[in-house]
C-alpha positions as CSV (number, residue, x, y, z in Angstrom):
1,X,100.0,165.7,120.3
2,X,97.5,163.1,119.8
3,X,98.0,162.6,116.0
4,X,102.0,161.6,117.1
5,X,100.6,158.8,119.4
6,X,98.3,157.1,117.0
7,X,100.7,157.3,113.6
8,X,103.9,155.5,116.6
9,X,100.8,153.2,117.4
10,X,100.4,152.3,113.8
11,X,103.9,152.0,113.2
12,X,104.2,149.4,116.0
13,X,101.5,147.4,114.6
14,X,103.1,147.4,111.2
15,X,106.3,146.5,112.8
16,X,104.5,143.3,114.6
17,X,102.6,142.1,111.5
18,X,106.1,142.6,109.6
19,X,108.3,140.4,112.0
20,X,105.9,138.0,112.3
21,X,105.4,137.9,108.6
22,X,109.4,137.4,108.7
23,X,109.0,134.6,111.4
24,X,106.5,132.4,109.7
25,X,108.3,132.7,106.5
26,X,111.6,131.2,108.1
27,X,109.3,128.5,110.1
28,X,107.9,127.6,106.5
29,X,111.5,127.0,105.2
30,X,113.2,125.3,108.0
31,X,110.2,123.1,107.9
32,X,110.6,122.5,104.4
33,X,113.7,121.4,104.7
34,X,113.0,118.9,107.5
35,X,110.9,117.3,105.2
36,X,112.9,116.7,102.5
37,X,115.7,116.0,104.9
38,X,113.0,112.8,106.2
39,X,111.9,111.9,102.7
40,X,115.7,111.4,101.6
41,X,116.2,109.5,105.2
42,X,112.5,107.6,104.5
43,X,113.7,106.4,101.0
44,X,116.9,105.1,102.3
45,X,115.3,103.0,104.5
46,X,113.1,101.8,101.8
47,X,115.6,100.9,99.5
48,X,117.4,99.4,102.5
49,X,114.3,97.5,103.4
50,X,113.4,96.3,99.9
51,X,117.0,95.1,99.1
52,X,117.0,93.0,102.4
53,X,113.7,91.6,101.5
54,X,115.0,90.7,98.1
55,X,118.0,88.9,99.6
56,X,115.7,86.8,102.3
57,X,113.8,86.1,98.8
58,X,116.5,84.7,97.0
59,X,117.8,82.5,99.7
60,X,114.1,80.9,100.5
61,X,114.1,80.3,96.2
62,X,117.5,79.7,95.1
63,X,118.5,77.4,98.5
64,X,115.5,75.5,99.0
65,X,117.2,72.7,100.9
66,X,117.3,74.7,104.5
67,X,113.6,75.2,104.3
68,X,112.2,72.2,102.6
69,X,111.2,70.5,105.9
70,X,109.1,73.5,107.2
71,X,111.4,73.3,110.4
72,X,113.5,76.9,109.7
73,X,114.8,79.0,112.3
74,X,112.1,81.8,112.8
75,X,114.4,84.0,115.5
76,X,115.0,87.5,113.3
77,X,118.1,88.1,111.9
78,X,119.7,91.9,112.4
79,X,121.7,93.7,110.0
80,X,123.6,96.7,110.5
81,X,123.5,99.9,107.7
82,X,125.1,103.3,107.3
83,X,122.0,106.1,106.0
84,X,123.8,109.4,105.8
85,X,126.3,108.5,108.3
86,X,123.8,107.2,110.9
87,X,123.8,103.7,112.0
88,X,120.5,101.8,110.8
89,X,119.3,98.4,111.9
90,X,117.6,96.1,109.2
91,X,115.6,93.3,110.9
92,X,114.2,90.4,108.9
93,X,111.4,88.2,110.1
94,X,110.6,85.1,107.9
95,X,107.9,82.5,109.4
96,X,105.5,80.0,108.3
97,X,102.0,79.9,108.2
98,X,100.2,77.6,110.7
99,X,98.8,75.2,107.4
100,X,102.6,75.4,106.0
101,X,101.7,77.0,103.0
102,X,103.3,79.9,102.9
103,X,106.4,81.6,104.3
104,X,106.0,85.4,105.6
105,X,109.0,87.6,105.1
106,X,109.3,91.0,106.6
107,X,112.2,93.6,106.0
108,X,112.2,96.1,108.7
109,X,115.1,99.1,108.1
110,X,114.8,101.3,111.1
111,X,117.1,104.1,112.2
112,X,116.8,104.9,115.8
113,X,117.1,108.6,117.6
114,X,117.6,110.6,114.5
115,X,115.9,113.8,115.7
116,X,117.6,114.7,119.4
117,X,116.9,110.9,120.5
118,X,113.2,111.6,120.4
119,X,111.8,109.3,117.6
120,X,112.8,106.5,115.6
121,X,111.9,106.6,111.9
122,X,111.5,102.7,110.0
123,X,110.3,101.6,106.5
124,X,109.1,97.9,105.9
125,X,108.4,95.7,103.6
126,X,106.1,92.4,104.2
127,X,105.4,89.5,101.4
128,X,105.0,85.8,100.9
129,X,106.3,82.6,98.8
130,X,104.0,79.6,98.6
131,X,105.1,76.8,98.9
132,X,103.3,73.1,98.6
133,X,104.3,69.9,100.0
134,X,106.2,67.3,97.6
135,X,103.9,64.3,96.3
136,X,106.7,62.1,95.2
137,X,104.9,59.6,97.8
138,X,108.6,59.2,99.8
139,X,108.7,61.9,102.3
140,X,105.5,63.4,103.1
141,X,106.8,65.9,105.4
142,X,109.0,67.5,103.1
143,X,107.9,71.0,100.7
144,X,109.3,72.6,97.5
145,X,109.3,76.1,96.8
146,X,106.3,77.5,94.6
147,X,106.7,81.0,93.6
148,X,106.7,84.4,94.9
149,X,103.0,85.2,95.9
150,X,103.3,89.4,96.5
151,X,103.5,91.9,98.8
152,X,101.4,92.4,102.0
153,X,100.3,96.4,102.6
């Protein structure tokens, strides 16, 4: 009678360790996929970032006129974005260092509440153009675009 109670006993325990064996392995692959389902959502916002940093770039270089005087518009500018059928903002801030030599552009892609409208996941990208102020001997006050300086990390 008392063999029958210890081999049930054992077959309990090996029933746990077995179902949570099961259990951990599902955990394992559902977290798996979350994170490849972030890493896709991450590089979206990255490339989303990085294009709308580009663009900011090739305004400040290609149509110098609106930012030779140093006096630009700093307000950020909002963009809307579709990432996997969720609407994204893209916010770009551009301003100018307190010496006006440089102008500071940041590309910030965010997509709010993408998990249960607990987090918000964003990518950004920061960098710089110099730029130096014209010696013509006319208008002191006035700059022309340098060149691209980098990326800040």
């Amino acid at each position: 009678m008392g063999e029958k109670g210890i081999v049930s006993l054992t077959a309990l325990c090996i029933m746990l360790i077995i179902s949570l064996m099961v259990a951990g392995v599902s955990n394992i692959a559902a977290r798996q996929a979350d994170i490849t389902r972030y890493y896709k959502i991450e590089t979206q916002l990255q490339n989303l970032a990085d294009s709308h940093f580009n663009m900011m770039l090739a305004d400040i270089s290609g149509n110098f006129e609106k930012y030779k005087k140093m006096d630009f518009d700093t307000s950020p500018k909002v963009y809307s974005a579709k990432v996997y059928d969720q609407e994204a903002m893209v916010t770009i801030y551009i301003d100018k260092s307190k010496r006006y030599e440089k102008i500071v552009i940041m590309a910030l892609a965010e997509l709010p509440n993408y998990t249960y409208g607990e987090y918000s996941v964003y990518r950004r990208v920061l960098g710089y153009v110099s730029v130096k102020k014209k010696t013509d001997g006319e208008n002191n006050d006035e700059y022309e675009f340098n060149k691209f300086e980098g990326y800040l990390y």
